[in-house]
C-alpha positions in Angstrom: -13.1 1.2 9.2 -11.2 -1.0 6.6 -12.4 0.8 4.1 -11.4 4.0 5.4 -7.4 2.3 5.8 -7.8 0.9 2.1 -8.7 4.0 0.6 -6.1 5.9 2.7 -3.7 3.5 2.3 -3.8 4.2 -1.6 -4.0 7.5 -1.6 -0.9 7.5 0.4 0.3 5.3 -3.1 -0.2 7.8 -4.8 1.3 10.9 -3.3 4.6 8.9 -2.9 4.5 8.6 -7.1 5.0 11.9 -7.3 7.3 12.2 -4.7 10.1 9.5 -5.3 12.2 11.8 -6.5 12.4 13.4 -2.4 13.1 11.4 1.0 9.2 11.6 1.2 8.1 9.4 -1.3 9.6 6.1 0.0 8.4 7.0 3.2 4.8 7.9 2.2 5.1 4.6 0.3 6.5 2.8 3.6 3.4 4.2 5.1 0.8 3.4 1.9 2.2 -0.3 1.7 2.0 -0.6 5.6 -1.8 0.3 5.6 -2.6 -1.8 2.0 -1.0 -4.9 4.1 -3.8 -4.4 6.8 -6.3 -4.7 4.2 -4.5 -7.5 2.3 -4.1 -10.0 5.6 -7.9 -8.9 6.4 -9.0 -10.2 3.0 -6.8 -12.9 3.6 -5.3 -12.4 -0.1 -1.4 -13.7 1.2 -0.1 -13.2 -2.4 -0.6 -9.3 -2.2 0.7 -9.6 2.0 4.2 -11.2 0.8 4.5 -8.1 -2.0 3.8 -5.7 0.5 6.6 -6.7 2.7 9.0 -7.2 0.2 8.1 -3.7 -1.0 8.4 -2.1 2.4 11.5 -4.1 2.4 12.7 -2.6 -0.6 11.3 1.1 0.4 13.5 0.8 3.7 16.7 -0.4 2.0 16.5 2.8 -0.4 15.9 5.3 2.8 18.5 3.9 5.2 20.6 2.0 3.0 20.4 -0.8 5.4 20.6 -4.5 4.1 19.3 -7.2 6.4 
Protein backbone atom coordinates (compact mmCIF):
# COMPACT_ATOMS: atom_id res chain seq x y z
CA UNK A 1 0.00 0.00 0.00
CA UNK A 2 2.81 2.63 0.68
CA UNK A 3 4.15 1.98 -2.36
CA UNK A 4 1.07 2.48 -4.25
CA UNK A 5 0.73 6.33 -2.16
CA UNK A 6 4.56 6.98 -3.00
CA UNK A 7 4.26 6.37 -6.54
CA UNK A 8 0.91 8.23 -6.64
CA UNK A 9 1.99 10.75 -4.61
CA UNK A 10 4.76 11.66 -7.42
CA UNK A 11 2.94 11.30 -10.16
CA UNK A 12 0.58 13.80 -8.68
CA UNK A 13 4.31 15.96 -8.69
CA UNK A 14 4.44 15.75 -11.74
CA UNK A 15 1.15 16.71 -13.29
CA UNK A 16 1.20 19.88 -11.09
CA UNK A 17 4.71 20.82 -13.11
CA UNK A 18 2.88 21.21 -15.97
CA UNK A 19 0.11 22.82 -14.54
CA UNK A 20 1.50 25.83 -12.29
CA UNK A 21 0.64 28.01 -14.70
CA UNK A 22 -3.54 27.07 -13.69
CA UNK A 23 -5.32 26.99 -10.06
CA UNK A 24 -4.67 23.15 -10.60
CA UNK A 25 -1.22 22.82 -10.24
CA UNK A 26 -0.76 24.06 -6.62
CA UNK A 27 -3.54 22.08 -5.81
CA UNK A 28 -2.43 18.80 -7.45
CA UNK A 29 0.90 19.77 -5.73
CA UNK A 30 -1.07 20.32 -2.22
CA UNK A 31 -2.32 16.89 -2.94
CA UNK A 32 1.27 15.20 -4.30
CA UNK A 33 3.22 16.78 -1.19
CA UNK A 34 0.26 15.62 1.20
CA UNK A 35 0.67 11.86 0.03
CA UNK A 36 4.95 12.16 -0.28
CA UNK A 37 4.59 13.29 3.55
CA UNK A 38 2.87 9.84 4.35
CA UNK A 39 5.61 8.11 2.92
CA UNK A 40 8.27 10.43 4.40
CA UNK A 41 6.94 10.10 8.30
CA UNK A 42 6.63 6.15 7.36
CA UNK A 43 10.29 6.07 6.55
CA UNK A 44 10.82 8.16 9.29
CA UNK A 45 13.10 10.45 7.03
CA UNK A 46 11.94 13.97 9.28
CA UNK A 47 14.23 16.21 7.02
CA UNK A 48 11.96 15.45 3.85
CA UNK A 49 8.47 15.61 6.51
CA UNK A 50 9.49 19.44 7.58
CA UNK A 51 9.96 20.24 3.45
CA UNK A 52 6.80 18.86 2.81
CA UNK A 53 4.91 21.02 5.15
CA UNK A 54 6.64 23.98 4.41
CA UNK A 55 5.84 23.31 0.74
CA UNK A 56 2.20 22.63 1.36
CA UNK A 57 2.53 25.75 3.36
CA UNK A 58 3.78 27.61 0.58
CA UNK A 59 1.27 25.83 -2.12
CA UNK A 60 -1.65 27.12 0.20
CA UNK A 61 -0.43 30.67 0.58
CA UNK A 62 -0.22 30.97 -3.34
CA UNK A 63 -4.06 29.45 -3.73
CA UNK A 64 -5.73 31.50 -0.99
CA UNK A 65 -3.49 34.11 -0.36
CA UNK A 66 -3.81 33.42 3.22
CA UNK A 67 -0.71 34.10 5.54
CA UNK A 68 -0.75 32.40 8.95
Amino acid sequence: MMGFIAWAGAAFMVAASFNMATQLGPMLAVAGLGLLTIQSVNNRTHNLTALNICSILGFLYSITGFSL
